[in-house]
DRENSE-201580 format. One record per residue (C-alpha): residue number from 1; residue in three letters; x, y, z. Coordinates in Angstrom, 1 decimal. Example, Ala and Ser with C-alpha at 12.3 -4.5 7.8 and 13.67 -1.06 7.14 Angstrom:
! DRENSE-201580
   k   r      x      y      z
   1 ALA   12.3   -4.5    7.8
   2 SER   13.7   -1.1    7.1
***
This chain:
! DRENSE-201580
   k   r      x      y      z
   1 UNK  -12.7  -10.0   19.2
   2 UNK   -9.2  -11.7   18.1
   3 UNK   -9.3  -12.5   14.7
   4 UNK   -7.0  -16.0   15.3
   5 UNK   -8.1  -18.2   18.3
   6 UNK   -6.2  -21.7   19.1
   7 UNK   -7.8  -22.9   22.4
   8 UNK   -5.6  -25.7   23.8
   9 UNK   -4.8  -26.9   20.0
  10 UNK   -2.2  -30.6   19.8
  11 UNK   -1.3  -32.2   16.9
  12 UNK    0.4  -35.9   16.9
  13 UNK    0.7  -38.7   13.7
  14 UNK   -0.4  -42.0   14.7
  15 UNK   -1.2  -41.4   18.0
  16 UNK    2.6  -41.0   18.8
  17 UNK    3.7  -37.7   21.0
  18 UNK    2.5  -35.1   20.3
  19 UNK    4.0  -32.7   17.6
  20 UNK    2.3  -29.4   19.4
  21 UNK    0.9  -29.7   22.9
  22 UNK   -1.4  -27.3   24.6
  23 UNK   -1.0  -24.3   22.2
  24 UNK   -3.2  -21.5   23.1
  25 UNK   -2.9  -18.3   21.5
  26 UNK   -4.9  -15.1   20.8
  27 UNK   -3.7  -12.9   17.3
  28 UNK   -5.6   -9.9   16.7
  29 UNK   -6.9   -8.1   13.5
  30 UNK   -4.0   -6.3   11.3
  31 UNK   -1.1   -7.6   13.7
  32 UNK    2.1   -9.2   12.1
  33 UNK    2.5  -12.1   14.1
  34 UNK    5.9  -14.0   14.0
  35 UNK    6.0  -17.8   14.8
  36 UNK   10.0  -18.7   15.3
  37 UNK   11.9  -21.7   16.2
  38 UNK   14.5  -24.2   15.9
  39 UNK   13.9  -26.8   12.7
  40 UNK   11.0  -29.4   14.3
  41 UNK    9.7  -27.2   16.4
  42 UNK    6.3  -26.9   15.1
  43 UNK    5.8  -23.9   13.5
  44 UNK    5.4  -25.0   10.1
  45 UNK    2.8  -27.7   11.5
  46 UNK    1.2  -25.0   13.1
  47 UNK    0.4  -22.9   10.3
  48 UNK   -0.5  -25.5    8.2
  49 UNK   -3.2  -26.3   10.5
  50 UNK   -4.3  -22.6   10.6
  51 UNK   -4.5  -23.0    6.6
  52 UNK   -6.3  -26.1    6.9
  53 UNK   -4.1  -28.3    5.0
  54 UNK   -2.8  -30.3    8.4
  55 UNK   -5.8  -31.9   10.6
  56 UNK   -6.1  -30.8   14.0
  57 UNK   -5.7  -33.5   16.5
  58 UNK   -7.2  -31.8   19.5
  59 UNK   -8.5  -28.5   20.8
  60 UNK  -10.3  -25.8   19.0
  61 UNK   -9.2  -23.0   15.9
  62 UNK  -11.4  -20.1   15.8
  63 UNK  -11.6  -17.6   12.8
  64 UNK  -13.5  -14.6   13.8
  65 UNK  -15.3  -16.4   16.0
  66 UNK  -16.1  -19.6   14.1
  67 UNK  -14.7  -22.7   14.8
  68 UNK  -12.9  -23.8   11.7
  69 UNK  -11.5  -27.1   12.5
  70 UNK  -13.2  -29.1    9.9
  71 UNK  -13.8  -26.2    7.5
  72 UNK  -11.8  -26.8    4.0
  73 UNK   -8.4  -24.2    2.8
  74 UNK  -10.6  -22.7    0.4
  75 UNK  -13.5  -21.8    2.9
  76 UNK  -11.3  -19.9    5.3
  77 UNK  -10.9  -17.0    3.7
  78 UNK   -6.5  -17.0    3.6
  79 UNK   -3.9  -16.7    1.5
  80 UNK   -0.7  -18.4    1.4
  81 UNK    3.2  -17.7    0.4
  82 UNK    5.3  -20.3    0.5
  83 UNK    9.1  -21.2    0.8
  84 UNK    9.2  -22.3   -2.4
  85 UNK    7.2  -19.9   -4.2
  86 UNK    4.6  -22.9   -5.5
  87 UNK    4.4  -21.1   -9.1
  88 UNK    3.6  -23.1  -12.1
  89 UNK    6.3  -23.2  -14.8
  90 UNK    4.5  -23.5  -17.7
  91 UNK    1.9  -19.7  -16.7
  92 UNK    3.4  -16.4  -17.0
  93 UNK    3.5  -13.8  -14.4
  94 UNK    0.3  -12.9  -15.1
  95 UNK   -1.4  -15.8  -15.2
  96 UNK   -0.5  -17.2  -11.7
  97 UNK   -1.5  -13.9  -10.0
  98 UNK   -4.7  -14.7  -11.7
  99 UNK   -4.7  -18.5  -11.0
 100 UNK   -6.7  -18.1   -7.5
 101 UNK   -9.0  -15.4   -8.9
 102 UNK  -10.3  -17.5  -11.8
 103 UNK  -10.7  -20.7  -10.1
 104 UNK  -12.9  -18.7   -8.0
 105 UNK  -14.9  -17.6  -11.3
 106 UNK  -14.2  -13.5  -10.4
 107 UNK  -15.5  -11.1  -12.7
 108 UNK  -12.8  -10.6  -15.7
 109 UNK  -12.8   -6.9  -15.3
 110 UNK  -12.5   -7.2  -11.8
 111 UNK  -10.0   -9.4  -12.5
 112 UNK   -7.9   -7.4  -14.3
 113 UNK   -8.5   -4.3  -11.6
 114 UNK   -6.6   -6.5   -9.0
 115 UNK   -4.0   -7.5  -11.4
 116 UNK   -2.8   -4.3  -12.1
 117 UNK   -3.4   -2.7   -8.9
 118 UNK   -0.5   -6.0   -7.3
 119 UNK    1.6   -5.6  -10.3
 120 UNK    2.4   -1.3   -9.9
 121 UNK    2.7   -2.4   -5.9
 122 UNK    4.7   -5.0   -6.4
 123 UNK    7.4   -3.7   -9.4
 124 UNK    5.5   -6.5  -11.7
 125 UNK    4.4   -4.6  -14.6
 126 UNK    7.2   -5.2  -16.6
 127 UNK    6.8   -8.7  -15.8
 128 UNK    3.7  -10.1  -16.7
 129 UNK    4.5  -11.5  -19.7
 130 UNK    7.4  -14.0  -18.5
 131 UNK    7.7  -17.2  -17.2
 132 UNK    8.8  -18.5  -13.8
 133 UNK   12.1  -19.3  -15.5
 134 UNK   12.9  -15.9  -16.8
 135 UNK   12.7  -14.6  -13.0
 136 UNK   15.4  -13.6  -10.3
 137 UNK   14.7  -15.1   -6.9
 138 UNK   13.3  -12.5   -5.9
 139 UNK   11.1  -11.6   -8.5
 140 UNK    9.5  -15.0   -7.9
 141 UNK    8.8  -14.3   -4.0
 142 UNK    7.2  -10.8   -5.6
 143 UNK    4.6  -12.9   -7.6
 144 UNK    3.6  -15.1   -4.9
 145 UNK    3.3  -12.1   -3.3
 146 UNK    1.2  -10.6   -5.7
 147 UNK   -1.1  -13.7   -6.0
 148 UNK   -1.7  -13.7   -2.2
 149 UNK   -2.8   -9.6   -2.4
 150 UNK   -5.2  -10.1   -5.6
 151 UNK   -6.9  -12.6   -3.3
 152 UNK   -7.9   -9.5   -1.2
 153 UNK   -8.2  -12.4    1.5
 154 UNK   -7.8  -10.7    5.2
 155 UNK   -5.6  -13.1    6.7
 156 UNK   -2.3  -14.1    5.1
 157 UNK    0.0  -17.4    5.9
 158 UNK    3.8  -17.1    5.2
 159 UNK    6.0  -20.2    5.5
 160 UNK    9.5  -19.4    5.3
 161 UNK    9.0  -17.4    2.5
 162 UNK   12.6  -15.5    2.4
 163 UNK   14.5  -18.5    3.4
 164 UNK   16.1  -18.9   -0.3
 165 UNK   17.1  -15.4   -1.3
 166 UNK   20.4  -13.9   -0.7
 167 UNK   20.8  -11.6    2.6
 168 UNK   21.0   -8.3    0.5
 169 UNK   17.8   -9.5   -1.2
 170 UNK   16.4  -10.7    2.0
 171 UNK   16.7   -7.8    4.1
 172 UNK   14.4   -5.6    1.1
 173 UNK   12.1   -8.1    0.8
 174 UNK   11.5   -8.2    5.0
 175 UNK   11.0   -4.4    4.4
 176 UNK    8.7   -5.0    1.2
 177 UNK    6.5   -7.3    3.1
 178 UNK    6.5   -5.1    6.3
 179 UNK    5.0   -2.3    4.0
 180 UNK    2.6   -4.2    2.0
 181 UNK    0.7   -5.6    4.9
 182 UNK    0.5   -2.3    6.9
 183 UNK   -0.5   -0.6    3.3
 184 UNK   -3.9   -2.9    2.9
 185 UNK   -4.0   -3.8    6.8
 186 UNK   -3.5   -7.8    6.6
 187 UNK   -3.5   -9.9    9.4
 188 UNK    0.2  -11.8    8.9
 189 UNK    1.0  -15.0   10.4
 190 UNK    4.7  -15.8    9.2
 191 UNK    6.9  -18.4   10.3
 192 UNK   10.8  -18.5   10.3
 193 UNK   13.3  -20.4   11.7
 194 UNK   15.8  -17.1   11.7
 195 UNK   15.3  -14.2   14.9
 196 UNK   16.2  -11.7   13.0
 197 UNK   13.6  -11.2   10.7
 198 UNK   11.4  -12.5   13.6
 199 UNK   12.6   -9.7   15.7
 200 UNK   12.7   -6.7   12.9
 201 UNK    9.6   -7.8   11.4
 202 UNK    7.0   -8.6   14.1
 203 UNK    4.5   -6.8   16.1
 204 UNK    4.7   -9.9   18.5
 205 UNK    6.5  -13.1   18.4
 206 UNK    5.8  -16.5   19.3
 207 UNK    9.1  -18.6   20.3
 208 UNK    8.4  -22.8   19.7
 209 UNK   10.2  -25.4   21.5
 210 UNK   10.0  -29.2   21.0
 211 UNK    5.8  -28.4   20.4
 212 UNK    5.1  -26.1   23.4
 213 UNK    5.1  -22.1   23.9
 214 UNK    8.4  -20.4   25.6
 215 UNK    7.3  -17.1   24.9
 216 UNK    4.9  -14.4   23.3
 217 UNK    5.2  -10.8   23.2
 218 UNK    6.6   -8.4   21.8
 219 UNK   10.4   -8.2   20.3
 220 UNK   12.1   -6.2   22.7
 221 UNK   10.5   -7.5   25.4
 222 UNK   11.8  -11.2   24.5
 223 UNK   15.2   -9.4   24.1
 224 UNK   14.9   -7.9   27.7
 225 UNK   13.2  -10.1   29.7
 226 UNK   13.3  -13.7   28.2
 227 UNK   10.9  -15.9   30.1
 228 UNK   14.1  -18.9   30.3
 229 UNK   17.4  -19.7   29.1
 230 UNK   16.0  -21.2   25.6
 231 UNK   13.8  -17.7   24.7
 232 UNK   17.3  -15.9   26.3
 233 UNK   20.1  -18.0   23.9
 234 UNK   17.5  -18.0   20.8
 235 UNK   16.4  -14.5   20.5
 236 UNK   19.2  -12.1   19.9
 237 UNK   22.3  -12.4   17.6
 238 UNK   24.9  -13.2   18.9
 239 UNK   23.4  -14.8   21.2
 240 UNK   22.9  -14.0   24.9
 241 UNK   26.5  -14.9   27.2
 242 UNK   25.3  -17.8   29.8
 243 UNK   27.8  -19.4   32.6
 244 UNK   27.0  -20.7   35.9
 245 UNK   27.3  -18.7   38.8
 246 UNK   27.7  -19.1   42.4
 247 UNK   27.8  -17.1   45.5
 248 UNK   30.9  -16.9   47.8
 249 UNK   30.5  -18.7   51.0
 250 UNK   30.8  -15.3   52.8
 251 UNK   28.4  -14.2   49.9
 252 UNK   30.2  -11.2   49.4
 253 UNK   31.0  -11.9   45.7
 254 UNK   29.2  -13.9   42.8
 255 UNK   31.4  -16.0   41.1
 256 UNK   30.9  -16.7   37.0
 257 UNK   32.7  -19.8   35.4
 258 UNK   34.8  -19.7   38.4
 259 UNK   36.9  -16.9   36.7
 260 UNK   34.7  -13.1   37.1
 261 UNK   34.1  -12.1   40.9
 262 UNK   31.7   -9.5   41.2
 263 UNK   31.3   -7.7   44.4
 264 UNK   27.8   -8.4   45.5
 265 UNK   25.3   -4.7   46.0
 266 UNK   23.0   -5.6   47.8
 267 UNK   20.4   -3.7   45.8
 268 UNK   21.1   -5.2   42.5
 269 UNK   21.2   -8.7   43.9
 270 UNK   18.3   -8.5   45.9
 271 UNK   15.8  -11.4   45.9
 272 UNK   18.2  -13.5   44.1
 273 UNK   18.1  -16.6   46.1
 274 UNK   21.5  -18.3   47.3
 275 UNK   20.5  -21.7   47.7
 276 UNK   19.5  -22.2   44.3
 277 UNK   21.8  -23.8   41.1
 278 UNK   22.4  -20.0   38.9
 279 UNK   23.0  -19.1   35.8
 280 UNK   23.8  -15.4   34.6
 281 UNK   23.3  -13.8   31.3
 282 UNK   24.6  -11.0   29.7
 283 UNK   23.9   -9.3   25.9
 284 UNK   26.7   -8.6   23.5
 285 UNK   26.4   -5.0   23.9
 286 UNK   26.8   -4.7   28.0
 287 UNK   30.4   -6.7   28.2
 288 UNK   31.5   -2.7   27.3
 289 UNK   35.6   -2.0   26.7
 290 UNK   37.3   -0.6   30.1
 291 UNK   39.0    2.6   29.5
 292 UNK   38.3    5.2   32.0
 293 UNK   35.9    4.1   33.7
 294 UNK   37.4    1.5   36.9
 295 UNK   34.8   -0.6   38.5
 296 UNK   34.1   -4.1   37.6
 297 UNK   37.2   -4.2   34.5
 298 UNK   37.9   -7.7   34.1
 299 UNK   40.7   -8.9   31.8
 300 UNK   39.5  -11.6   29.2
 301 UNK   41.6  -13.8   26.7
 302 UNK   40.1  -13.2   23.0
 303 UNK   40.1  -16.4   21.0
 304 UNK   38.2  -14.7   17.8
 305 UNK   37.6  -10.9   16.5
 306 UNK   35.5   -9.9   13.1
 307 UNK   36.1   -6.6   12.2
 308 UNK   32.6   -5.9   10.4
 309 UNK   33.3   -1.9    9.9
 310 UNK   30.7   -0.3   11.9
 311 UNK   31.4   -2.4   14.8
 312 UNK   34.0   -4.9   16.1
 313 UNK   32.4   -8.4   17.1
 314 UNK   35.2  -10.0   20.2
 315 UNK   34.9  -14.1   21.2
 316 UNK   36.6  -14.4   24.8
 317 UNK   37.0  -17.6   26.8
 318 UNK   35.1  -17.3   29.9
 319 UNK   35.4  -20.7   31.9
 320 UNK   34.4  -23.3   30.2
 321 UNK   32.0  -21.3   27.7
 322 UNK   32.8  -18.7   24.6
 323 UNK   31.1  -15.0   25.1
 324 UNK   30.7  -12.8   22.6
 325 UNK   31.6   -9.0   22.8
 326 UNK   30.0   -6.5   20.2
 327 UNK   31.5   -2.7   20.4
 328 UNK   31.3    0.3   18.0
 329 UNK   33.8    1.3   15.7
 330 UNK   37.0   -1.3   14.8
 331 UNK   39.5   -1.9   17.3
 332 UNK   42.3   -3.2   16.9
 333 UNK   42.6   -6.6   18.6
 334 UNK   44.9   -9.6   18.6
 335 UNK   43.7  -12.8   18.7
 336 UNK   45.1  -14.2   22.8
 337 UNK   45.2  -11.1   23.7
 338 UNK   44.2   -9.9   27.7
 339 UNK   41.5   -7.3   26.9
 340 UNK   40.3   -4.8   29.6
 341 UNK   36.3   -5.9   29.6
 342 UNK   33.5   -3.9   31.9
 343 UNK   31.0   -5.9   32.9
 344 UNK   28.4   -4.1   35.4
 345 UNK   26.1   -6.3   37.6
 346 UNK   23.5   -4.4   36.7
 347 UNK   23.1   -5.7   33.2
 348 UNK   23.2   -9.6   34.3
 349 UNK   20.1  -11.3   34.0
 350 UNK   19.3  -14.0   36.6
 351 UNK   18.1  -17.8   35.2
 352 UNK   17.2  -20.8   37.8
 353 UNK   20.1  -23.6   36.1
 354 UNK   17.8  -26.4   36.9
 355 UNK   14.6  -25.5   35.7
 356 UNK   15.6  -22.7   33.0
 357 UNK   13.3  -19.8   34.4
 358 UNK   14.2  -16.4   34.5
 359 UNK   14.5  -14.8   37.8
 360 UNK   15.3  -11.6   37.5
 361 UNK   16.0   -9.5   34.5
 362 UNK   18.4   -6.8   33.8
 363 UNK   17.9   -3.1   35.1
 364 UNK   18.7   -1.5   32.5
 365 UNK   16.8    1.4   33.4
 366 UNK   19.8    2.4   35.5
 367 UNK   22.2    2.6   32.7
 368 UNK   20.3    3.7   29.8
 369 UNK   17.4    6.1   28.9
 370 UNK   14.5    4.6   26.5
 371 UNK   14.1    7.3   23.8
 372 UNK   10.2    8.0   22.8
 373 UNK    9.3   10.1   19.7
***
């Protein structure tokens, strides 16, 4: 049985258009399940109905099997982090781990049990004793963590929670909350508006549009085989290269941004229909630098390049759209220079321009082994 059931769910203010639209949704017991999308989306409305604190407007929430859609926060058995920590300035450490715990009249000792069991987790102990004040950033996300883990609630709501820290800071904490929910086997609902830490941190993502479902499934597959061109220009950083494409009237060549002619093979291109409005798409990490190798080089003006160390991020003008290159190592690049680019037909993805849908993925079985451990 899935723990998390939203059967055909909406949600609209005053009658107006609907905020969410049809969401149905199935999230199992222990899963980390990412909800991501661009600001007024949904997400955040989403989750708050899950916790209770938004009312449901239509359709049915089930948790473990009960509907729940007129049952209060405090009778759903959840915890909650938010983006703003919600601490109380005037408690110490201590006493807002404890807040939940003796609201709910716990036993003392019990009490106490939990406390220090979060703090050693957590790297509180030294804490306990300050104020919300006294506290780094991050050592404020750490005790709303720890009063969502004293709760020993099964089923944990994340808003944003990382949105305020720096990125060194950020990129722990995704790691610290990764652990901590595998360690005591929570079920994690967490939204964020930023793929990354929707795409390292999630067993399975959820990509919101304008209140209705793109997408759900795993990270890689998202990367791979986005269901249309929002899932495929959202998920993935940089972003995915899109231009329209058009066959040659002889339909010997496909034609991108009337500037890159591919030679059509017929196996790579087949079932891609020729009497429909195209676009392509092609990751970072397959426009590859031409230097032995001779089919497909294409030469491509570069307007930007940010040398990041352990890789060299290139922006070229492609028609009327900027693409972005990302290859190994620093090279040394000029900005308007004619750069030798590979690009292999085998790693463009197929999208249908009017309606958005993919129509064919990538094969990138061709190119690239999947490594299993």
């Amino acid at each position: 049985m899935s723990q998390i059931e939203l059967i055909n769910i909406s949600k609209s203010y005053d009658k107006q258009k609907d905020v969410l639209n049809g969401i149905n949704l199935s999230i199992e017991e222990g899963e980390f399940f990412v909800l991501v999308g661009p600001s007024g989306s949904g997400k955040s409305t989403l989750l708050r109905m899950i916790a209770g604190l938004e009312d449901i407007s239509g359709g049915f929430l089930k948790i473990n099997g009960q509907t729940v859609n007129h049952l209060p926060p405090k009778d759903r058995n959840l915890s909650m982090v938010f983006q703003n920590y919600a601490l109380y300035p005037h408690l110490t450490v201590k006493e807002n781990i404890l807040f939940g715990l003796k609201g709910r009249k716990v036993d003392k000792q019990e009490q106490q049990r939990r406390l220090k069991e979060a703090a050693e987790m957590l790297g509180l102990t030294e804490l306990l004793n300050r104020k919300p004040r006294e506290l780094s950033g991050g050592q404020r996300q750490r005790v709303a963590l720890g009063r969502s883990v004293v709760s020993h609630a099964p089923l944990c709501l994340m808003d944003e929670p990382l949105s305020n820290l720096d990125a060194k800071l950020r990129a722990n904490m995704r790691v610290e909350i990764r652990r901590l929910q595998k360690r005591l086997g929570l079920t994690m609902i967490y939204v964020t508006h930023d793929q990354v830490e929707a795409m390292t941190m999630g067993d399975r993502i959820m990509v919101l549009d304008d209140g209705q479902i793109q997408q759900v499934g795993k990270p890689i597959t998202l990367y791979n085989e986005p269901a249309n061109l929002f899932v495929a220009s959202f998920i993935g950083s940089p972003k995915m290269n899109i231009g329209n494409s058009v066959f040659s009237e002889n339909g010997k060549r496909l034609i991108i941004e009337n500037q890159i002619h591919i030679p059509v093979d017929p196996s790579v291109f087949l079932g891609i229909p020729r009497n429909r409005n195209l676009k392509v798409g092609i990751r970072a990490e397959h426009l590859t630098p031409a230097l032995s190798k001779k089919e497909n080089i294409y030469y491509l003006e570069a307007v930007n390049v940010e040398q990041l160390g352990n890789e060299t991020s290139i922006a070229f003008d492609v028609g009327s759209e900027v693409w972005t290159a990302k290859w190994p190592g620093q090279w040394s690049i000029n900005f308007g220079q004619n750069v030798p680019v590979q690009l292999l037909p085998e790693f463009l993805l197929f999208f249908d321009a009017d309606s958005g849908k993919l129509i064919k993925s990538a094969e990138l079985e061709k190119r690239q082994e999947v490594v299993t451990v």
